[in-house]
C-alpha positions in Angstrom: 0.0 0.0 0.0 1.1 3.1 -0.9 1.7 5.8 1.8 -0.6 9.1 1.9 1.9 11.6 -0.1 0.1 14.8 -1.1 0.9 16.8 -4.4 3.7 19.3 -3.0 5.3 16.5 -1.4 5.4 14.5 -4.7 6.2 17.1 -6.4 9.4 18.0 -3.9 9.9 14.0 -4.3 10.9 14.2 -7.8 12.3 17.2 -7.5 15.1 16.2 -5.2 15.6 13.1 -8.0 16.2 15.5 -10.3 18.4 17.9 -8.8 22.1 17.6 -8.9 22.5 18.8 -5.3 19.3 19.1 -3.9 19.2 21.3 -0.8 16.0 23.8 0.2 17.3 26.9 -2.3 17.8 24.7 -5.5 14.7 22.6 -4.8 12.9 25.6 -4.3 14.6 27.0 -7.6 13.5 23.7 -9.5 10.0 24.2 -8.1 9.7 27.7 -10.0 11.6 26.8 -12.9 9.3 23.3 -13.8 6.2 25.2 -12.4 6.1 28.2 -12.4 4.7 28.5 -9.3 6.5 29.9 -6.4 7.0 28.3 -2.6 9.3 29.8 0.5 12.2 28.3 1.6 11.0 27.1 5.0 7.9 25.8 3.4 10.1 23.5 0.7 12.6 22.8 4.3 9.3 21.4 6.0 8.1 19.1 2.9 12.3 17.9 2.6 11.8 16.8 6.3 8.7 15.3 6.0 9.6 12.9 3.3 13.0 12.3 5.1 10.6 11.4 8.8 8.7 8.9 5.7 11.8 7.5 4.8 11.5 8.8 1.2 14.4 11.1 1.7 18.2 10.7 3.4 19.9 14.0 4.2 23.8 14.9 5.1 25.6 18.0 6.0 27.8 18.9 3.1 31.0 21.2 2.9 31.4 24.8 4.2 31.5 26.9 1.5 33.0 30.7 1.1 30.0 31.9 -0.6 27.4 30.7 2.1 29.8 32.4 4.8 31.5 29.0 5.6 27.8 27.5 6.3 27.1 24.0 5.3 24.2 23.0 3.3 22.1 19.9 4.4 21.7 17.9 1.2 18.9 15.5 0.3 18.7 12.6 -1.8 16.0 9.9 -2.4 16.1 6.6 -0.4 15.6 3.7 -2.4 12.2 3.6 -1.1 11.8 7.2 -2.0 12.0 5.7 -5.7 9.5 2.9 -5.1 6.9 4.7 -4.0 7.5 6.9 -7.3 7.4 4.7 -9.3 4.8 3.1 -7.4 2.3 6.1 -7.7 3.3 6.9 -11.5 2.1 2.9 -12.4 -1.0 4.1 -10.6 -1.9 7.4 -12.6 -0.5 6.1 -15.8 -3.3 3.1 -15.2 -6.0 5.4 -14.2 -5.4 8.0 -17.1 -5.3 4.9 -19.2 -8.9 4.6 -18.1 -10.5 7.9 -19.5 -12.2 6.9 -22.8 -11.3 10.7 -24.3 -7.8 10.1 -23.5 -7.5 6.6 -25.3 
């Protein structure tokens, strides 16, 4: 059974497998860019941690950097359970869509 994952948080979800180095700014970035919608940074940072409580998401603390004032970012990548239950709710739209006679 699938777990309850609602549209922003599947959204975020691929996202984060798309990203290169998905932190809250450039999953937030990626958000805009592939949506054209916008969303704050601590409302992306509460959806990241979310899926990361589900066990959808992994996080680590990467490398100071000069241009964040020797902050580190926390960096997010998908668990492979993350990619399961994507894949797992795409087979499930793809099957419903398939099931709209205007569509077919």
């Amino acid at each position: 059974m699938l777990p309850n994952l609602g549209q922003l948080e599947e959204s975020v979800l691929l996202l984060v497998m798309i990203v290169d180095e998905a932190y809250g700014v450039s999953v937030a970035q990626a958000y805009e860019e592939k949506t054209g919608n916008t969303i704050s940074i601590p409302a992306i940072h509460t959806v990241l941690k979310r899926l990361e409580k589900k066990g959808m998401l992994r996080s680590q603390m990467g490398e100071a950097t000069a241009e964040r004032g020797g902050r580190r970012k926390r960096l997010f990548e998908a668990t492979p359970y993350g990619y399961q239950v994507i894949s797992q709710l795409r087979e499930n739209r793809l099957k419903l869509w398939s099931l709209i006679p205007k569509f077919n």
